[in-house]
C-alpha positions as CSV (number, residue, x, y, z in Angstrom):
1,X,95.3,60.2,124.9
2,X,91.6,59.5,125.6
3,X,90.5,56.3,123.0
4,X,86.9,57.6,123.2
5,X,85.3,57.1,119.6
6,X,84.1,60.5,118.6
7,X,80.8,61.0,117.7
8,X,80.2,63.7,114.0
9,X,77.2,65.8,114.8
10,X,75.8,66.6,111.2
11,X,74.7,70.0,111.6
12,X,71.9,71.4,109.4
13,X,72.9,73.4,106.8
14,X,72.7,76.8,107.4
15,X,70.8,79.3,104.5
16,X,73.2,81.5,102.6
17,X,73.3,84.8,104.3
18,X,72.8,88.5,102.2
19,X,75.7,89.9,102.3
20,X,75.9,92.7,104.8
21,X,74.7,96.4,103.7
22,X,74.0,99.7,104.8
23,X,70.9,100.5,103.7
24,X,71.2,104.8,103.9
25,X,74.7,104.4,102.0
26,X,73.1,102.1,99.6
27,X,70.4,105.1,98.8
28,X,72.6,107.7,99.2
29,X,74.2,106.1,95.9
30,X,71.4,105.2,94.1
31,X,70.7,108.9,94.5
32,X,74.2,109.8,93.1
33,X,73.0,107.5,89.9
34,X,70.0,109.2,88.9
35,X,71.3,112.5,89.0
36,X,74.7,111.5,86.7
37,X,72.2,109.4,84.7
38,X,69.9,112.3,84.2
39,X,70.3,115.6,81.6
40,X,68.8,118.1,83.8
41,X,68.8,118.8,87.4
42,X,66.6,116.5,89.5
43,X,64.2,117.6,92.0
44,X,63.3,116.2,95.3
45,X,60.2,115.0,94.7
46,X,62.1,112.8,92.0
47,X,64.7,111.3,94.2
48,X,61.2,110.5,96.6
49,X,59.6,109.1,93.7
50,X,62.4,107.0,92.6
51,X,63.7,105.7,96.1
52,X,59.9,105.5,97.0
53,X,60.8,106.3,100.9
54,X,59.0,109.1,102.5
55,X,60.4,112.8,101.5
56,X,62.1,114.0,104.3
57,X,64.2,110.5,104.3
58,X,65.9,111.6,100.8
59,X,65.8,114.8,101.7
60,X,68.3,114.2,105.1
61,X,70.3,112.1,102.7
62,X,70.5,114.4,99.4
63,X,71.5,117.5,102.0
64,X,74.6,114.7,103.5
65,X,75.5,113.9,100.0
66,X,75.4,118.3,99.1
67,X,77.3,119.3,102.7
68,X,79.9,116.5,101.2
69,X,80.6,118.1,98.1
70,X,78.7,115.2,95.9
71,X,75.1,116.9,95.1
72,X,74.9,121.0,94.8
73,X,72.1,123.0,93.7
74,X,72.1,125.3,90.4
75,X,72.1,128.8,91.1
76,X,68.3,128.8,90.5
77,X,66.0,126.8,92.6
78,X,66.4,123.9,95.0
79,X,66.7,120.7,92.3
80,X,70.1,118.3,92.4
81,X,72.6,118.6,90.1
82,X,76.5,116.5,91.1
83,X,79.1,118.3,92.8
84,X,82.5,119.3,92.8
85,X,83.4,115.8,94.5
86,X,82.8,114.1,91.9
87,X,84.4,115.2,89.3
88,X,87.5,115.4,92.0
89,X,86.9,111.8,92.2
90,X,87.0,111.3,88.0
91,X,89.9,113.1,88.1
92,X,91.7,111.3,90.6
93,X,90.7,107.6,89.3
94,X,88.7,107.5,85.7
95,X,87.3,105.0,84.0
96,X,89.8,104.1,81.6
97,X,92.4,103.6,84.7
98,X,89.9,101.2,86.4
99,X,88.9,99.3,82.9
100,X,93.2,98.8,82.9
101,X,93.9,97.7,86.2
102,X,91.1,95.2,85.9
103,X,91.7,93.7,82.1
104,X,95.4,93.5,82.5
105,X,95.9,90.5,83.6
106,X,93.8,89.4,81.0
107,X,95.6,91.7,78.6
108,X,98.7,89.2,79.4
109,X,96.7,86.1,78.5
110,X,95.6,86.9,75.3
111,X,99.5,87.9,74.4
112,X,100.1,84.8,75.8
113,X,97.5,82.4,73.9
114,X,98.4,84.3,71.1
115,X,102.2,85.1,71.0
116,X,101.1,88.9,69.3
117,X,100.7,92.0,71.0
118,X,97.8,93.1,73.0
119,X,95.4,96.1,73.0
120,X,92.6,97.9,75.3
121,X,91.2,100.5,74.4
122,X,88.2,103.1,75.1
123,X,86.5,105.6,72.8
124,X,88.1,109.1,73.0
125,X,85.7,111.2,70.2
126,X,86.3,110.1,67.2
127,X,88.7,107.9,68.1
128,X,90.1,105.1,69.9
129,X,92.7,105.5,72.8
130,X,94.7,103.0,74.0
131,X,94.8,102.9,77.9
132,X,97.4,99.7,78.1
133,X,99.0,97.3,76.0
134,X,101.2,94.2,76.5
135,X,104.0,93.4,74.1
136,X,104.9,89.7,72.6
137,X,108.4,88.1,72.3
138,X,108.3,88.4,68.6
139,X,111.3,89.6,66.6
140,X,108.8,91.5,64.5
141,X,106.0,93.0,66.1
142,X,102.8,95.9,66.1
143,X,104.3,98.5,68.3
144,X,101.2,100.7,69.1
145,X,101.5,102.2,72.5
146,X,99.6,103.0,75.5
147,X,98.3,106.7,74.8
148,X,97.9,106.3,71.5
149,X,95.1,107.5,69.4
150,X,93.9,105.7,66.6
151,X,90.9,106.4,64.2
152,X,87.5,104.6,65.0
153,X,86.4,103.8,61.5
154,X,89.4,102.0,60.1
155,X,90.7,100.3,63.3
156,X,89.4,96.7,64.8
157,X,89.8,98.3,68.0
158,X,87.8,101.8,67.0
159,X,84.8,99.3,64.6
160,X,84.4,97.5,68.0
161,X,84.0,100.2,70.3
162,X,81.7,101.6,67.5
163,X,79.3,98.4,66.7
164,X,76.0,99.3,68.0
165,X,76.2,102.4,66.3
166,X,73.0,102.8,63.5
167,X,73.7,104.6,60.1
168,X,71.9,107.9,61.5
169,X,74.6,107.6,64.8
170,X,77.7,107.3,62.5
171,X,76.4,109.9,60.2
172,X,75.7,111.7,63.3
173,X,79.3,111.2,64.2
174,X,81.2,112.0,60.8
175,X,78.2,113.7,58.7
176,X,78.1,112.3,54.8
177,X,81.4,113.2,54.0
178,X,83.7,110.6,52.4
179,X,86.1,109.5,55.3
180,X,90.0,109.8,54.7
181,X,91.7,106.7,53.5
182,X,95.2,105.9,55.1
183,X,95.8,102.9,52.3
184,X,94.3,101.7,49.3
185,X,92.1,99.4,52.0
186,X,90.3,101.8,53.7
187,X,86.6,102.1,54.1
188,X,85.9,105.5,53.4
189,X,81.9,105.5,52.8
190,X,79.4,105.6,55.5
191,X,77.3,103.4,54.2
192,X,79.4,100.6,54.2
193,X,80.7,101.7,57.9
194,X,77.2,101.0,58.7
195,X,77.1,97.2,57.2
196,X,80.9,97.1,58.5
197,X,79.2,97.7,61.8
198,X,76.4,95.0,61.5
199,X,78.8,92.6,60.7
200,X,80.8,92.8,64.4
201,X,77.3,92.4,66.0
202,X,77.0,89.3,64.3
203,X,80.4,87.8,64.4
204,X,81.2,89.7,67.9
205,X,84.3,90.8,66.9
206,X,86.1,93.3,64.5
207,X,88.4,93.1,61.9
208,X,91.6,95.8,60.3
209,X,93.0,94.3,57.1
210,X,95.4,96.7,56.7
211,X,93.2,99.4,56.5
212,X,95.0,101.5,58.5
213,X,98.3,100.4,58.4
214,X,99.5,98.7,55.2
215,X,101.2,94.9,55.7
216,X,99.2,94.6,59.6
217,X,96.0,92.9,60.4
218,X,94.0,93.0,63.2
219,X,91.1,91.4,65.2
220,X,89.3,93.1,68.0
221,X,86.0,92.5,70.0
222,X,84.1,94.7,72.0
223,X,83.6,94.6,75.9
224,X,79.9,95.2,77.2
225,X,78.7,95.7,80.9
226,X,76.2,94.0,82.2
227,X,73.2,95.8,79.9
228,X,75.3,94.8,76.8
229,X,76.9,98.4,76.5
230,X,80.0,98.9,74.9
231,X,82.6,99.9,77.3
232,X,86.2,98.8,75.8
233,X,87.7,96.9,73.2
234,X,90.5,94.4,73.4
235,X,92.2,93.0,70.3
236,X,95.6,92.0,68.9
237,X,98.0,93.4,65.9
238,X,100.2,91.5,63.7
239,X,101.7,91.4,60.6
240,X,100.1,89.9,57.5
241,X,103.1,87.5,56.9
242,X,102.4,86.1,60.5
243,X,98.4,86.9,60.3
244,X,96.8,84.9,57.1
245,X,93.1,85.4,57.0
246,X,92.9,81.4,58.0
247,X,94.1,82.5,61.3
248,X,90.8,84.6,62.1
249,X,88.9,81.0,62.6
250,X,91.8,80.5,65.5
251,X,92.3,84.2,67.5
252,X,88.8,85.8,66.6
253,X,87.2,83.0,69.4
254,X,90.2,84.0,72.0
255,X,89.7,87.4,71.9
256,X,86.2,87.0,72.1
257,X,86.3,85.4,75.7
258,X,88.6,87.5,76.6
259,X,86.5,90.2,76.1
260,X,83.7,88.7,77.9
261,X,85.8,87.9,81.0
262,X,86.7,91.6,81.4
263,X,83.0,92.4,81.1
264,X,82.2,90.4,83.7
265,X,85.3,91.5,86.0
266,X,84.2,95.1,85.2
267,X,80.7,94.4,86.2
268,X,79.8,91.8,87.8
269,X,77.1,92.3,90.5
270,X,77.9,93.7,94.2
271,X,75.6,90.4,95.5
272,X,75.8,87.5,93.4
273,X,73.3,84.6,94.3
């Protein structure tokens, strides 16, 4: 074995590359985005104006994206509306299937930190659905399932996914009625819905006491995307002998982070720096 001391070359740093893309696929789904984002069919001229490449460019790649079932044209006129592919696609793998295989694992930690069960859940109308759930070892547990719906107005879960919501929007949502009261702790008045609803954008998280199930609590906090919308809530369920208000100061931070995690997971940037 040769005794030669070896010599370190220090080699210069080299700059972070981008991370590889293809930039037609790239525009052919920024296309797909403005027409889902928008309300009415989109013409060329603005898919040109919003890629701002020349016209027959996003014209080449709107006709790929038609001929592939993901852009059609209304039976009038030559403007953009999605196609059948998509909605094949939604069908196939929706959003509330992706938000579950993502949070899961996080689902399990907050059952974990917590030693109660676990909730996510997505807004379904009026109410709140819940898309997965994770069970704790407790003799005496919350036993909401997966598939469940649950109202939005007297739920932790259903107040979170609700939060941003303005007095007009609820009103909007349930008209001036008086809501129906499962117990004798349910908020039934808009109004205070509405300062209900202020009070989670504050704190960041929502609270049942037993408003819609008498002798369980609950503590839930929403989960935003990257613009701060509300896409999900997590939160867990237990009863009041095991769930003193005290305990709020302890879970209400968990739950919290947890949400925040998932928010990220869901939508954190293709190419972070």
């Amino acid at each position: 074995m040769s005794t030669t001391t070896p010599v370190v070359v220090r080699r210069a740093k080299k700059a972070p590359r981008e991370t590889p893309s293809i930039q037609s696929l790239d525009r052919g789904l920024v296309i797909l985005e403005a027409v889902a984002r928008s309300k009415d069919s989109m013409s060329l001229g603005q898919l040109t104006a919003i890629l701002g490449i020349d016209r027959s460019s996003v014209f080449r790649l709107a006709n790929t994206l038609k001929r592939r079932g993901y852009l059609a044209n209304p039976s009038v006129g030559k403007d953009y509306i999605l196609g059948a592919s998509v909605w094949r696609l939604s069908r196939n793998y929706d959003w509330s299937n992706m938000l579950a295989s993502v949070a899961h694992e996080q689902l399990k930690a907050l059952t974990l930190a917590t030693n109660e069960t676990a909730h996510l859940a997505v807004r379904e109308g009026r109410n709140a659905l819940f898309v997965d759930h994770v069970a704790c070892s407790q003799v005496i547990a919350v036993s909401g399932q997966t598939g469940e719906l649950v109202p939005l107005y007297c739920t932790s879960h259903g107040k979170a996914l609700i939060a941003d919501f303005t007095l007009e929007e609820l009103k909007a949502l349930y008209g001036t009625r008086t809501l129906p009261a499962h117990t004798k702790h349910t908020v039934t008045s808009i109004t205070e819905l509405a300062r209900a609803c202020e009070k989670i954008r504050q704190n960041g998280y929502a609270s049942d006491d037993a408003e819609f199930q008498e002798g369980v609590r609950c503590v839930a906090a929403p989960i935003r995307d990257r613009d701060g919308a509300i896409i999900g809530s997590i939160g867990i369920s237990a009863p009041l002998l095991r769930f003193p208000e005290e305990r709020y100061a302890e879970v209400a931070p968990q739950v919290r982070a947890i949400a925040e995690k998932i928010g990220f997971l869901v939508t954190a940037p293709a190419d972070p720096e």
